[in-house]
N, C-alpha and C positions, 0 to 999 in steps of 0.2 A: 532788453525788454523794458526796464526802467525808462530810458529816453523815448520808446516808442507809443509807450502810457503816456507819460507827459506830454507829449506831439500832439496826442491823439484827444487829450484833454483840453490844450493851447487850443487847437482847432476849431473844435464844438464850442470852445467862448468866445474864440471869433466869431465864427458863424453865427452861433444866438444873436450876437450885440450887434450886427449887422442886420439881421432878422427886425430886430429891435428897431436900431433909427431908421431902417425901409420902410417899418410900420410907421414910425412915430412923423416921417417924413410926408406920408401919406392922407394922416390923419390929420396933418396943419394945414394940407393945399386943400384937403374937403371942409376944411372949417373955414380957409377966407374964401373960400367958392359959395360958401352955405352957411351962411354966421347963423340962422334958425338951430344948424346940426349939430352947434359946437355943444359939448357936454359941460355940463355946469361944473366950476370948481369951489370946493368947498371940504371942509378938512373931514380927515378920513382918520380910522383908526389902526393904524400898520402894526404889524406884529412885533415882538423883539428881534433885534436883529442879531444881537451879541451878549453874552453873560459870561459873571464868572463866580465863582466859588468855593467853598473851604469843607472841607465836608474830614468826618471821623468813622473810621472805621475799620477789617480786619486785615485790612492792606497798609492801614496807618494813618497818620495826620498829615492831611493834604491839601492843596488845589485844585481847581479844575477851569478851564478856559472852555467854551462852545459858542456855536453861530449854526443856525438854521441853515438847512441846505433846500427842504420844501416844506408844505405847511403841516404834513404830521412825519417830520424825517429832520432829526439835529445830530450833527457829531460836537465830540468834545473829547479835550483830552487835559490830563493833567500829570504830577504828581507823587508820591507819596512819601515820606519817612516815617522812622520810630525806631526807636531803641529801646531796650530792656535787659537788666542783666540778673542773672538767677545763678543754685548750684544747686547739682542731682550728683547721686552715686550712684554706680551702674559695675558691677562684678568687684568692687572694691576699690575701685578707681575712683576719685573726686574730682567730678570736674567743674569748674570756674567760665562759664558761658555768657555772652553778651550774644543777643539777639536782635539780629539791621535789619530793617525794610528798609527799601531803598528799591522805587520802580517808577517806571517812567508807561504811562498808559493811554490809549485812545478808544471812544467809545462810538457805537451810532447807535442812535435812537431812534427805534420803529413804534409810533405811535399806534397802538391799537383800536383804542375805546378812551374818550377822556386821557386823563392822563397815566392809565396804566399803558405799560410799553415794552416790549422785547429789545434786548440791548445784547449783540455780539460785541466782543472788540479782541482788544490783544494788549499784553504788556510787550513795547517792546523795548524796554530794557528789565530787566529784573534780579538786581542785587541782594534778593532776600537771603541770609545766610545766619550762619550759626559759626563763631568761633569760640574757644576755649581752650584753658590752661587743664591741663590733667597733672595729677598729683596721689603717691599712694603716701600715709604718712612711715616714715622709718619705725620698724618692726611690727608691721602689719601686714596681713598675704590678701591679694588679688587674684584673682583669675583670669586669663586670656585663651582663650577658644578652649574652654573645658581642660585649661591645667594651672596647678594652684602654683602661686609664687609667692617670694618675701621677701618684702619691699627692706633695703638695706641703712642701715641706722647711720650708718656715716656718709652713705651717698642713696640718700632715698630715691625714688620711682617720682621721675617728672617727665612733661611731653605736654604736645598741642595735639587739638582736635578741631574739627570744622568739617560743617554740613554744608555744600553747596546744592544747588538748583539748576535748571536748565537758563541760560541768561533771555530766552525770551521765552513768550508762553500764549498762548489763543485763553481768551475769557466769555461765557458763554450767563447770558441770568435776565432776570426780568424787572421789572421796576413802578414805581410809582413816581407821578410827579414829572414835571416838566424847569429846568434850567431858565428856559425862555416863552415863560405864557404868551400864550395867543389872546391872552384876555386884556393885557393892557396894562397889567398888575408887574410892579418891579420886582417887589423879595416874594421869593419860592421856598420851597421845602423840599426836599424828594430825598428817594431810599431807593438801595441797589440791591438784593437778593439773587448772586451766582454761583459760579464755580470760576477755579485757574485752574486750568491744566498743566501745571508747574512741572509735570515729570516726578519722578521717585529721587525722592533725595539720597546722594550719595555723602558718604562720612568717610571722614580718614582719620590716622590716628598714629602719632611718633611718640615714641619715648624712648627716653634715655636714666641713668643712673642705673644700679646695680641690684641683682637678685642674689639670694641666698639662698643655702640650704635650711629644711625646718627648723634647723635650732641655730639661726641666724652667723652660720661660720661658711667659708668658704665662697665669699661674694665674690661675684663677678660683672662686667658690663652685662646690662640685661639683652642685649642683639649678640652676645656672644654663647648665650645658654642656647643648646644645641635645641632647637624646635621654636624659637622661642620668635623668631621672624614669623613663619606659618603660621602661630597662633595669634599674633597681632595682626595678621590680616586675615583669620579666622574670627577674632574682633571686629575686625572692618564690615567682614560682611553681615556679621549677626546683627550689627547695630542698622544695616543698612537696610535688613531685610524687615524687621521689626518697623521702619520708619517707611516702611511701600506705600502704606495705607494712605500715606500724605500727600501722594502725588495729586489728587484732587483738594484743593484748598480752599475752605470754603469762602466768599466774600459779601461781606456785609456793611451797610454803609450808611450815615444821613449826612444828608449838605444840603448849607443852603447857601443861596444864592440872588444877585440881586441881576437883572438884566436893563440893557440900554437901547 
């Protein structure tokens, strides 16, 4: 299907550009036939043809490359990173989280009215993730799918966690602003207001070191306490379900831009 799009694309820019010098072929022998018909030349104001861009916003700190395709139609694409590192507690568990953007995006711009615009596109790569160190401290109890534990003084509660995403995603939003004025003007401004349709983020979650009974005697590996796999991935799912809401991500943006 891929080779047959391209085929079908090579084509139609042959055929144009042949369209092209048949025309331009024509228009030379009717001007040394009719030197009166020849049209005056004299400079004109053409629009941008190509730009590029840096723009900030809730996909991260970026680039962006575009080039006009027709006089209210530009694609472009670029894109993003950011990192961030935080810690939350979450049922007695501390986790240690660094936070990647990391996506790779293409955009087209449907000009409407001036330079407000309708813009689909798509990430399609999309590394946004979430990893983390979990840790309970030694002699202190956690919870894992509604049953209580105690985290072991000589070999306390450690493990990894990470959120992943769907690795590509459709993006759908509106905009202001144009990359590549039609006015003639080089630096721009413009703002993106969408959505990513990222999917429901999924979470996972290991650990290792030992649990105890309440008054801290009788520890054991914590994958050996009889229930205690179940409720880790009773874990999994509570965190996974709680985080649904995020499958729509909101995206917001401003860059600017200089075009040539």
């Amino acid at each position: 299907m891929r080779r047959f799009r391209l085929s079908t694309i090579l084509l139609a820019f042959a055929c144009a550009v042949a369209s092209a010098d048949l025309a331009l072929a024509q228009s030379i022998q009717s001007s040394l036939a009719n030197p009166a018909a020849a049209p005056a030349v004299g400079p004109t104001l053409a629009a941008a043809a190509e730009g590029i861009g840096v723009k900030v916003g809730t996909l991260g700190i970026g680039f962006q490359v575009g080039t006009a395709l027709a006089s209210r139609v530009n694609v472009r694409g670029g894109a993003n990173f950011f990192s961030y590192s935080d810690t939350l507690a979450e049922d007695g568990v501390n986790y240690a989280g660094t936070l990647k953007l990391r996506s790779v995006e293409a955009k087209l711009d449907l000009f409407i009215v001036g330079g407000f615009r309708f813009t689909p596109g798509f990430l399609l790569y999309n590394d946004n993730n979430i990893s983390a160190t979990a840790s309970v401290p030694g002699g202190q109890s956690f919870s894992l799918g509604g049953t209580r534990y105690f985290s072991s003084v000589a070999s306390p509660i450690t493990g990894t966690a990470a959120l992943t995403l769907n690795r590509t995603a459709p993006t759908l939003g509106i905009g202001f602003g144009n990359l590549l004025p039609r006015s003639g003007r080089h630096f721009s401004v413009s703002t993106d207001l969408g959505v990513v349709f990222q999917g429901s983020p999924q979470f996972a979650l290991g650990l290792s070191g030992s649990s105890c009974a309440p008054n801290f005697t009788g520890c054991v590996p914590i994958n050996a306490v009889t229930g205690a796999s179940a409720n880790i991935l009773a874990e999994q799912t509570k965190i996974s379900d709680d985080l649904k809401q995020f499958k729509y991500y909101p995206e917001f943006s401003v860059m600017f831009g200089w075009s040539f």
